[in-house]
N, C-alpha and C positions, 0 to 999 in steps of 0.2 A: 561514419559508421554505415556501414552498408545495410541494405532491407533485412539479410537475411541473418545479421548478425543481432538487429533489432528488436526481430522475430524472436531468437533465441531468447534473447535479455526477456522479452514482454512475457516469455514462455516460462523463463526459470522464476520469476518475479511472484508472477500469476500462480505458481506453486508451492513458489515459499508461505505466498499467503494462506493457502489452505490449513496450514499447523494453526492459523489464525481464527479464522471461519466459524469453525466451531462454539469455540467463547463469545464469539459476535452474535450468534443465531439464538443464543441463550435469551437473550435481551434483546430478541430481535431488529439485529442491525447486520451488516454485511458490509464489502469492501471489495471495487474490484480498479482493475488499474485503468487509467485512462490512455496512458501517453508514458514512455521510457523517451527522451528527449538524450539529441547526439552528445549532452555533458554530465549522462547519466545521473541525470533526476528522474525519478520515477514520482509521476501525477498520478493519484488514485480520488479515487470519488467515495465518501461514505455512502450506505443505503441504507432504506428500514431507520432504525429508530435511532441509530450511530450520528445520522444529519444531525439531532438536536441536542443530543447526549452530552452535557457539560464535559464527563469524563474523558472524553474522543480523543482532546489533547496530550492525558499523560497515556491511552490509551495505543497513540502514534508512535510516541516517543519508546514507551517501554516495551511495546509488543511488535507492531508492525513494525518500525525501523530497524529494533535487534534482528527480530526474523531475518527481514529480508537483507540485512547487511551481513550478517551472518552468514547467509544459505549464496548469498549474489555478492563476493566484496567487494566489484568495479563499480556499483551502485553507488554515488554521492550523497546523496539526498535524495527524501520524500517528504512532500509536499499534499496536501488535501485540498482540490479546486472546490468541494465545498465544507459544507459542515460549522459549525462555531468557531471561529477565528480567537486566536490568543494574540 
């Protein structure tokens, strides 16, 4: 995958997430992406209070992964390098 197709991925990703953002900020937490890797997994970082939030797990699965598989569908997976592990 070239830089700039990267780019594009890290750019449509980063905007799916905004439909997100929102519901996050409420309960003070956020999400931004870290890393789109060439077998399109997308690494994101929880922030604010999402790091410690028990719910972050179904909160991946049912909200940030539909979003963004939805809005991006060469996306494979998303992954959290931090936050409460399942």
């Amino acid at each position: 995958m070239s830089i700039i197709e990267k780019q594009n991925l890290l750019e449509a990703v980063d905007k799916a997430l905004n439909d997100i953002r929102p519901h996050l900020a409420v309960d003070g937490g956020n999400i931004e992406v870290v890393e789109v890797t060439d077998d399109f997994i997308v690494k994101v970082k929880w922030l604010g209070n999402c790091q410690t939030c028990s719910m972050s797990a179904m909160t991946m699965r049912a909200g940030v992964e539909q979003t963004i598989k939805q809005k991006v569908p060469s996306i494979k997976q998303i992954v959290a390098v931090n936050g409460i592990q399942v």
